[in-house]
LOKOL-154323 format. One line per 4 residues: number of its first residue (from 1); their letters; for each residue x, y, z of C-alpha. Coordinates in Angstrom, 1 decimal. Example, Ala and Ser with C-alpha at 12.3 -4.5 7.8 and 13.67 -1.06 7.14 Angstrom:
BEGIN
1) AS) 12.3 -4.5 7.8 | 13.7 -1.1 7.1
# end
This chain:
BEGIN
1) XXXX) 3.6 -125.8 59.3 | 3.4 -124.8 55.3 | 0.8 -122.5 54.5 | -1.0 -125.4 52.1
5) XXXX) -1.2 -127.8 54.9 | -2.7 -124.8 56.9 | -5.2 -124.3 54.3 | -6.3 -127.7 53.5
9) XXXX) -6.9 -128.8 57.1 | -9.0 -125.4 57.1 | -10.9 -126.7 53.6 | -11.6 -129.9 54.9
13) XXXX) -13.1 -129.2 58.6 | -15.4 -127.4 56.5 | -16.3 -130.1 54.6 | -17.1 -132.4 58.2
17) XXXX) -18.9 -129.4 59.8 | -21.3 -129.1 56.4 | -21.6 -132.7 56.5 | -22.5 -133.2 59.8
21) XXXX) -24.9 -129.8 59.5 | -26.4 -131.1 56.3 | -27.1 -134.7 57.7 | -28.3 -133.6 61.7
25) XXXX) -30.8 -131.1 59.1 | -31.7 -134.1 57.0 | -32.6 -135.7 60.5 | -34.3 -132.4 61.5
29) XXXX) -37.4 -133.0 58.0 | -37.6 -136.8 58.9 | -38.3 -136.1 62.3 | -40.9 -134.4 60.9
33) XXXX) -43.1 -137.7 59.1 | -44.0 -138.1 63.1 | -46.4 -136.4 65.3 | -44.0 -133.5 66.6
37) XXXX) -43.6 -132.3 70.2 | -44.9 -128.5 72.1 | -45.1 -127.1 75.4 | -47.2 -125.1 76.3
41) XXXX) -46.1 -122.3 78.6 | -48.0 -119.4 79.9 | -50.8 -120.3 77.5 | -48.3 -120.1 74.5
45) XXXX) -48.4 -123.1 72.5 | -44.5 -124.2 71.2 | -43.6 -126.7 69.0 | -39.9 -127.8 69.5
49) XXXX) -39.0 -131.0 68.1 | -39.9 -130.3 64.5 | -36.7 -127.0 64.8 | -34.4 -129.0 67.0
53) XXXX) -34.7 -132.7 67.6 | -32.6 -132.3 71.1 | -31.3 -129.2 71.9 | -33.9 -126.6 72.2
57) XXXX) -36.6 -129.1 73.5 | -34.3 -130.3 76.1 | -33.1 -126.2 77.4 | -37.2 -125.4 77.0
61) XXXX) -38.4 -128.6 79.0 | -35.7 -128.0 81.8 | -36.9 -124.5 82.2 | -40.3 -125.8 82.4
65) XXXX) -39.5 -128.7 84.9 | -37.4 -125.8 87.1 | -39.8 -123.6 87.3 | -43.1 -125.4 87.9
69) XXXX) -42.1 -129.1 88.9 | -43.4 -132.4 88.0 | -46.7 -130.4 87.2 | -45.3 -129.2 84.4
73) XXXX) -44.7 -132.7 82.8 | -48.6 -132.9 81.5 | -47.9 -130.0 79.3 | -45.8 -131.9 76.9
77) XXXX) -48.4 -133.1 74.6 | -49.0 -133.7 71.3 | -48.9 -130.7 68.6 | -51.9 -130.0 67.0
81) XXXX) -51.2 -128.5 63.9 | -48.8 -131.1 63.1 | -50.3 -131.9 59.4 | -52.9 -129.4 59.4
85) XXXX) -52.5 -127.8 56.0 | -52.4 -131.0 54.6 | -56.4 -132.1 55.9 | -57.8 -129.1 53.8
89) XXXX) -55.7 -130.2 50.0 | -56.8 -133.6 51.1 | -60.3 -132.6 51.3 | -60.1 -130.6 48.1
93) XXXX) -58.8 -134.1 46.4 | -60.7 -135.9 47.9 | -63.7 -133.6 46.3 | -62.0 -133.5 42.7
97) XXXX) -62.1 -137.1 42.4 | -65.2 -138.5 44.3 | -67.3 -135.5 44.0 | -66.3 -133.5 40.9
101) XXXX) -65.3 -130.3 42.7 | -69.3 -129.9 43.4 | -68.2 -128.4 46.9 | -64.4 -127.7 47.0
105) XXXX) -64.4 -124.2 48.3 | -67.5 -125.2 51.1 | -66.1 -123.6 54.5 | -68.9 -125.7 56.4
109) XXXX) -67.3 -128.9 54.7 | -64.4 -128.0 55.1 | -65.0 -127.2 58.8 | -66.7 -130.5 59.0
113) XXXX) -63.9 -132.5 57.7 | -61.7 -130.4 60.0 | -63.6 -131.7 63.3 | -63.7 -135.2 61.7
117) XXXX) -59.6 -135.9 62.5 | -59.5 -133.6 65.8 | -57.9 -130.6 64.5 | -58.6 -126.9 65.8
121) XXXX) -61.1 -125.3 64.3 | -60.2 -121.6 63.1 | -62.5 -119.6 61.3 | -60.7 -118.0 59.0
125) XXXX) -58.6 -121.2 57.3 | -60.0 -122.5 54.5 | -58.8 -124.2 50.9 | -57.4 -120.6 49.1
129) XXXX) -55.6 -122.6 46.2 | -56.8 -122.9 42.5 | -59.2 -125.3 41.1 | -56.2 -126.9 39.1
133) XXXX) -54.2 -127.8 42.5 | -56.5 -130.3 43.4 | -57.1 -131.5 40.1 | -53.3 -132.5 39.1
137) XXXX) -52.7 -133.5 42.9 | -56.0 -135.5 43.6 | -54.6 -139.1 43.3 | -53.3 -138.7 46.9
141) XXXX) -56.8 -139.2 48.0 | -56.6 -142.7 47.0 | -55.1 -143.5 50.1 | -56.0 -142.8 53.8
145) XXXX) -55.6 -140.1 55.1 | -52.4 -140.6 57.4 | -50.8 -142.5 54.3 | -51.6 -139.7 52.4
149) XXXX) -50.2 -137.4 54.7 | -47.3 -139.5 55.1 | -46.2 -139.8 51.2 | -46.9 -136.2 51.1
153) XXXX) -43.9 -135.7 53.9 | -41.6 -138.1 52.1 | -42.1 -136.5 48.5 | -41.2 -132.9 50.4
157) XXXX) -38.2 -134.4 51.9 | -36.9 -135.7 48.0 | -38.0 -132.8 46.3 | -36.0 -130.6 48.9
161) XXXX) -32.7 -132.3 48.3 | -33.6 -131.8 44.5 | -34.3 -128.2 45.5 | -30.7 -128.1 47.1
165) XXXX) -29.1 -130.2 44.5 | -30.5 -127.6 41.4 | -29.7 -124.2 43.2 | -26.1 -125.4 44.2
169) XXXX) -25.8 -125.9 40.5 | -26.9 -122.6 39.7 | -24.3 -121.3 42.3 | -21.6 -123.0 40.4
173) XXXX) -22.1 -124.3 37.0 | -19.5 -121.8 35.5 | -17.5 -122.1 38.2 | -17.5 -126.0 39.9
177) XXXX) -17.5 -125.8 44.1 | -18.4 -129.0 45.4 | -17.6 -126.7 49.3 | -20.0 -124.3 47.7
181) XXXX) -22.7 -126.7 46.4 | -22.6 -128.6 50.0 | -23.0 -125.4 51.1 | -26.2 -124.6 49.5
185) XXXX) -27.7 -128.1 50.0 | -27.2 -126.9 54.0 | -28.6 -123.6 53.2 | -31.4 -125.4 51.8
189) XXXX) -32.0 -128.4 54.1 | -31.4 -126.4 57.6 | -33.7 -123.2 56.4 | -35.8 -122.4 59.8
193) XXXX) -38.7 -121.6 57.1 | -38.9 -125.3 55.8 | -39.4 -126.8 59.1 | -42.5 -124.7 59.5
197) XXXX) -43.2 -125.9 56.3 | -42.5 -129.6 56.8 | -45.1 -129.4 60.6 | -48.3 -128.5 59.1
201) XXXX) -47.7 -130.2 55.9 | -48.0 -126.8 53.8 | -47.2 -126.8 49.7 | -43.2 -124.5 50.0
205) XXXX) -41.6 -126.9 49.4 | -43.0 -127.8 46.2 | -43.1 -124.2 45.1 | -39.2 -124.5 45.8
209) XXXX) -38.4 -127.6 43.9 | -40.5 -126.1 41.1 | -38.9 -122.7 40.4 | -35.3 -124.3 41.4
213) XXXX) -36.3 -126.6 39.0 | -37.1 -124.1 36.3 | -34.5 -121.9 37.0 | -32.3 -125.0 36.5
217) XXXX) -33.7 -125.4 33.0 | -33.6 -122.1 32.4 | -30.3 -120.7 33.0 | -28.0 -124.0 33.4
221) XXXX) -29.4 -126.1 30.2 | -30.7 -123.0 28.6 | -34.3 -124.6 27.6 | -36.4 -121.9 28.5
225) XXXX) -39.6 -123.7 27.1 | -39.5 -126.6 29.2 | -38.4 -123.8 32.0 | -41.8 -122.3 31.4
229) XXXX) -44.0 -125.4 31.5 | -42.6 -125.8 35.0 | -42.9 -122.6 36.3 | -46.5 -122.4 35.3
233) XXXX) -46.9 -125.6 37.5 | -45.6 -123.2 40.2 | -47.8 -120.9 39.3 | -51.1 -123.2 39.4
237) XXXX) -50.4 -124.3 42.5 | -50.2 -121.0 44.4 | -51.2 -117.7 42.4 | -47.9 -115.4 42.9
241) XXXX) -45.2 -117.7 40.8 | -47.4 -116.2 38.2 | -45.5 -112.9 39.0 | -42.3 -114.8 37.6
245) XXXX) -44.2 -115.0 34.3 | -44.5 -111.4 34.3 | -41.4 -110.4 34.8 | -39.9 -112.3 32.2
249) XXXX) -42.7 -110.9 30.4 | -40.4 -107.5 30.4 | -37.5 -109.2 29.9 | -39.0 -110.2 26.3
253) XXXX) -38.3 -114.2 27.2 | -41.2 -114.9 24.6 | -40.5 -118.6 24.4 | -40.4 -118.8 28.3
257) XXXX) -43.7 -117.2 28.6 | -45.1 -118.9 25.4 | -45.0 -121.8 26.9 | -46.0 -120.9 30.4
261) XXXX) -49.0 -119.6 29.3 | -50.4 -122.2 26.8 | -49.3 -124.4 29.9 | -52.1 -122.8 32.3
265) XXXX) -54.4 -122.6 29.4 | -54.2 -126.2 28.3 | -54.3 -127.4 32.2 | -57.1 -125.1 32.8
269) XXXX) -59.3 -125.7 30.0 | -59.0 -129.8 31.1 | -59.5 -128.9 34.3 | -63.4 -127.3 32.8
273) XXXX) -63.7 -130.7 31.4 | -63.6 -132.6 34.2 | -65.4 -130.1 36.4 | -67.1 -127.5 34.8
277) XXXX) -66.8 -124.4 35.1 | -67.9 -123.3 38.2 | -64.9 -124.2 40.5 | -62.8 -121.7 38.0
281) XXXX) -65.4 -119.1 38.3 | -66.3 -119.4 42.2 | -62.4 -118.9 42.2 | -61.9 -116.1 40.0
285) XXXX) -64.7 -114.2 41.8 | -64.3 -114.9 45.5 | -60.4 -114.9 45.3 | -60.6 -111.4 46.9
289) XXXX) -62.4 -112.3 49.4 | -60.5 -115.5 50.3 | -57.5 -113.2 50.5 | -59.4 -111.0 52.7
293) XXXX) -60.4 -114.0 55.1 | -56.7 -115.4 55.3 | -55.4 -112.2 56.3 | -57.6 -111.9 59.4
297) XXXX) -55.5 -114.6 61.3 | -52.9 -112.0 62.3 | -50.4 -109.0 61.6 | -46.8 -108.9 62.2
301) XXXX) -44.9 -111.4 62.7 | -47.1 -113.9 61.5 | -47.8 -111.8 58.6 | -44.5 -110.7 57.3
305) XXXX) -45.7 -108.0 54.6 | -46.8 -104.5 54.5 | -49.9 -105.5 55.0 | -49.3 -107.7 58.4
309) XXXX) -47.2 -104.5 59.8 | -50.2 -102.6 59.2 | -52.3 -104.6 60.9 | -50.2 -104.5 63.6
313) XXXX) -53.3 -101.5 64.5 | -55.8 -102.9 66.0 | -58.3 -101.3 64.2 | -57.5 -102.2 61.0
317) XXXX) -57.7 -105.6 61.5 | -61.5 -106.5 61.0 | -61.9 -106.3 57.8 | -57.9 -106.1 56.3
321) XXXX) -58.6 -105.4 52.9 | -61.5 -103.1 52.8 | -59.4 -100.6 55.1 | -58.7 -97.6 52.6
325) XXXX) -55.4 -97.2 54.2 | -54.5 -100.7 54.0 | -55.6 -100.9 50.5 | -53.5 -98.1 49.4
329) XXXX) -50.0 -98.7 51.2 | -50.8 -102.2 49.7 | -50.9 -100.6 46.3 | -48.3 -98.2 46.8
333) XXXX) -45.7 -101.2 47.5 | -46.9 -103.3 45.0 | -46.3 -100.5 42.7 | -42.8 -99.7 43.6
337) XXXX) -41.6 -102.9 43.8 | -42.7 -103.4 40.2 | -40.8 -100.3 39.4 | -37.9 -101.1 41.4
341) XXXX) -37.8 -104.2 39.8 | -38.3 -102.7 36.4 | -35.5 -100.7 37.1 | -33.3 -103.7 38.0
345) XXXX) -34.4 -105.4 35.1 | -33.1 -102.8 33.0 | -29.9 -102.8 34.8 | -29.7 -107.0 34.7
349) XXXX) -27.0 -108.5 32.3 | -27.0 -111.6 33.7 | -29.9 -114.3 34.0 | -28.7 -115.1 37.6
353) XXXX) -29.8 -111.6 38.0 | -33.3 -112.1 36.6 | -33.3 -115.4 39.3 | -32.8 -112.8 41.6
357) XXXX) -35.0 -110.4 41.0 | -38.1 -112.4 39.7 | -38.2 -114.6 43.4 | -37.9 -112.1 45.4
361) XXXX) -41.0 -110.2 43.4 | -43.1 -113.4 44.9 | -42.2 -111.8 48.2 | -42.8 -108.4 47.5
365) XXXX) -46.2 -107.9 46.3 | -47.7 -110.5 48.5 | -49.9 -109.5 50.9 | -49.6 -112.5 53.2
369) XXXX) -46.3 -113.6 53.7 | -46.1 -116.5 56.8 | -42.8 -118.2 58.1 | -43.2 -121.0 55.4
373) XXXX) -43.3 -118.3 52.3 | -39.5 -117.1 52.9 | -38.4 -120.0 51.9 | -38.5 -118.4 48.3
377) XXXX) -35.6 -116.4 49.5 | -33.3 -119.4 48.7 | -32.7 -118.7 45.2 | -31.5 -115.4 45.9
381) XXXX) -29.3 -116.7 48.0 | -27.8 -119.0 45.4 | -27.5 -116.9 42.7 | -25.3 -113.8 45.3
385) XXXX) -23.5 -116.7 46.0 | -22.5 -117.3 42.4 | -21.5 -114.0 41.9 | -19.3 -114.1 45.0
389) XXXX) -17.6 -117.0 43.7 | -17.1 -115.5 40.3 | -15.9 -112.5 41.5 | -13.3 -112.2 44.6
393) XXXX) -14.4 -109.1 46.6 | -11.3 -106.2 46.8 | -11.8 -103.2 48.7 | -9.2 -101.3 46.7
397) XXXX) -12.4 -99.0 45.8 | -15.5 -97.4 47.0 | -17.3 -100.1 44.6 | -16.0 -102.9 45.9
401) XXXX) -16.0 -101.6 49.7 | -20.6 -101.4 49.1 | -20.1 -105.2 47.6 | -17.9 -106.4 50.7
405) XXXX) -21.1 -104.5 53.0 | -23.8 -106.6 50.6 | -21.6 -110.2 51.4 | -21.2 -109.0 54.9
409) XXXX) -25.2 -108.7 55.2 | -25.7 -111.7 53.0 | -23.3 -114.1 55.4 | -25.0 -112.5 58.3
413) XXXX) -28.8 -113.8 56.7 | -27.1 -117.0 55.8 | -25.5 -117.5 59.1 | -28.9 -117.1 61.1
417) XXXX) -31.3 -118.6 58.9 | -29.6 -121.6 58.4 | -29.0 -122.9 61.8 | -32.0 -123.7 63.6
421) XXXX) -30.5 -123.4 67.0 | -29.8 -119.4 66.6 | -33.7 -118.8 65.0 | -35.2 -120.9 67.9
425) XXXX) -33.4 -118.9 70.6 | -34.7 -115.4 68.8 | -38.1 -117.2 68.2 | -39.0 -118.5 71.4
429) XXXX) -36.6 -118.3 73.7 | -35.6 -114.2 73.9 | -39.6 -113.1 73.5 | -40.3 -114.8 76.5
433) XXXX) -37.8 -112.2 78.2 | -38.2 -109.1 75.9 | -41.9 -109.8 74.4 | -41.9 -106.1 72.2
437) XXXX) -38.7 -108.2 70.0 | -40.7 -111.0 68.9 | -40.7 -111.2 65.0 | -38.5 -108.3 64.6
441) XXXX) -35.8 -110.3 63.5 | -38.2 -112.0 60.8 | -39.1 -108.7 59.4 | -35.7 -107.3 59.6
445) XXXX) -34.6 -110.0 57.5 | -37.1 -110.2 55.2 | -36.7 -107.1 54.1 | -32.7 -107.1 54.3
449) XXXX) -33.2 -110.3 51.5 | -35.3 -107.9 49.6 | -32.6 -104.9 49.1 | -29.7 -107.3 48.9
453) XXXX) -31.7 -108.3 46.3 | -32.9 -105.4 44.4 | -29.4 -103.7 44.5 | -27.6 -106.0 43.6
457) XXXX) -27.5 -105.7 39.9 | -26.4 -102.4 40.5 | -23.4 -103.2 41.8 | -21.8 -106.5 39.9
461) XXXX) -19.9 -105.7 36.7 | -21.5 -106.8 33.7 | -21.0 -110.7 33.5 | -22.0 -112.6 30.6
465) XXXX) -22.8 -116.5 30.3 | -21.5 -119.2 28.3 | -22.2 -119.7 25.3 | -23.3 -115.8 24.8
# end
């Protein structure tokens, strides 16, 4: 058979298997508009059918069955959280527009409003995002609840094919790849992190479609003040895309950050209008102590970052951010991962490179980093592959052979992330077996994405863009 033939049957059985992967993922986030299903086993609550619509809930509930009978069958149930993060922005809308903020960062309200639709109470959850979140977003409390929560789902499911769609452009728009750009929209639609996301309703996914968005309009159609307007969204609805600003503060992008910042002050200043300024201030002065209070609802693995490894101690977990030694390994990362990223800056002759290294800073200085806030990993991931596809790896040299190692790492991140199936089994299935493994992969990870990242503009050869 000629080589050719060989080679196309090859390129198109890749195309069917990232079909079939991107739609049976696309089927994955729809199944999640509907209540989702757990089991609960030896006290351990796990929610199945919003990772794997078949598969992992049918090994799981066959176990179950096997090992304690038809008594078993009562424990599939209902999950609880399903929505969850969504009933505390809906009551912060819901305060914007019928109540004029007067009691948006309440805890007893919000607890209230918590018990009123049956969720689980839990002490330390409470509305952490900025005033002008719930202002911009408050017309979803024009309709009930479940609608609400419903539209909500459906936007997350548009603006994550958008999210795809713009980072498998970035991958490829000096080099066209449909194969590559189906291959990010997997990437993107079967990320383990989204699904998390997508159950309790959380705000990722929007963070995703708006710094995929401005990194879009940034590097592809080179309008870096429109760029800037959306990052700042980003950056108003959760504090740390405001990191983004920063660093392309020291990359000298003045029109970029021009426009980001008259952005937040322009939003912010109606946002006083409308509510006064008390909202802003209770914000600004109890933001450290909101931080404080999120952080209290676990270490490692459910907290991903220095902080939540730290915590790991049991005695540093009362009060996490008033622990000197907490506080200072805190500072001490934050402060070398600005300097490593300084450093990389320097070294950067590429925008994709600033992608790179100005996501991955969201990860890095945060001090609570949960399942759903990888998902900023994605644009790393698009912009290594871009520089894969513009430059063919040879391991003629010692160079070359640390840039194979890098795409070896990167395909091996790709590989498990991507595919539900492999993160579920690691997850849930080989913890029950080995409990001392569970989040070590996470963290391992995590932190993998994190040097990939960093070194990599230390290793591509200069590369310019078009039109430079």
């Amino acid at each position: 058979m000629p080589v050719h033939i060989i080679k196309n049957l090859v390129r198109y059985f890749a195309y069917l298997i990232l079909i079939l992967l991107s739609a049976y993922s696309l089927l994955q986030i729809i199944v999640n508009l509907f209540p989702s299903t757990e089991i609960i086993r030896n006290g351990i609550s796990i929610p199945l059918a919003q990772y794997d619509v078949v598969g992992i809930y049918f090994i799981e509930a066959m176990k179950t069955l096997w090992q304690h009978g038809l008594q078993a069958i009562p424990s599939l149930k209902t999950a609880p959280f399903f929505g969850y993060d969504f009933a505390f922005f809906y009551y912060a809308f819901h305060q914007v527009l019928f109540h004029h903020g007067a009691d948006l960062y309440s805890i007893p309200k919000q607890t209230h409003w918590m018990k009123s639709l049956h969720y689980v109470s839990i002490s330390n959850n409470q509305y952490v995002y900025p005033p002008q979140f719930a202002i911009i977003l408050s017309f979803f409390s024009l309709f009930p609840f479940k609608t609400a929560a419903f539209i909500w789902s459906g936007c997350g499911i548009i603006a994550t094919l958008f999210s795809g769609y713009w980072l498998g452009l970035l991958a490829t728009f000096q080099k066209p790849s449909k194969l590559i750009r189906l291959l990010i929209l997997t990437i993107t639609l079967s990320y383990y992190g989204l699904f998390w996301d997508f159950s309790v309703s959380n705000t990722n996914w929007l963070i995703l479609f708006l710094i995929s968005w401005g990194f879009y309009l940034l590097i592809v159609k080179n309008k870096p003040r429109f760029a800037g307007v959306v990052i700042a969204l980003a950056a108003m609805f959760k504090v740390t895309p405001l990191i983004i600003i920063g660093y392309f503060l020291l990359r000298r992008q003045k029109s970029f950050v021009l426009s980001a910042l008259i952005t937040i002050i322009i939003v912010s200043l109606l946002g006083v209008f409308l509510l006064g300024w008390q909202p802003f201030f209770y914000y600004l002065t109890h933001f450290h102590a909101m931080t404080d209070r999120s952080l209290r609802n676990g270490a490692a693995p459910y907290n991903l970052s220095i902080v939540g490894i730290l915590l790991w101690f049991p005695s540093l977990q009362l009060h996490p951010m008033r622990q000197p030694i907490v506080v200072v390994a805190y500072g001490l990362v934050v402060l070398s991962s600005l300097l490593l990223s300084w450093m990389s800056a320097k070294k950067a002759h590429h925008p994709m490179q600033d992608m790179i290294i100005a996501s991955l800073l969201m990860v890095m200085v945060s001090p609570l980093i949960e399942i759903t806030h990888t998902i900023i990993v994605l644009p790393m991931i698009s912009g290594m592959i871009y520089f894969i596809n513009q430059h063919p790896i040879s391991i003629k040299d010692s160079k070359k052979r640390i840039h194979l190692v890098y795409v070896l790492l990167l395909s091996v991140i790709i590989v498990y992330q991507s595919f539900s199936v492999i993160m579920l089994y690691s997850f849930y299935l080989v913890p029950f077996t080995w409990p001392y493994v569970y989040g070590l992969w996470d963290i391992s990870l995590l932190y993998s994405c994190i040097l990939l990242g960093l070194g990599w503009p230390w290793l591509w050869p200069r590369n310019k863009i078009r039109g430079e």
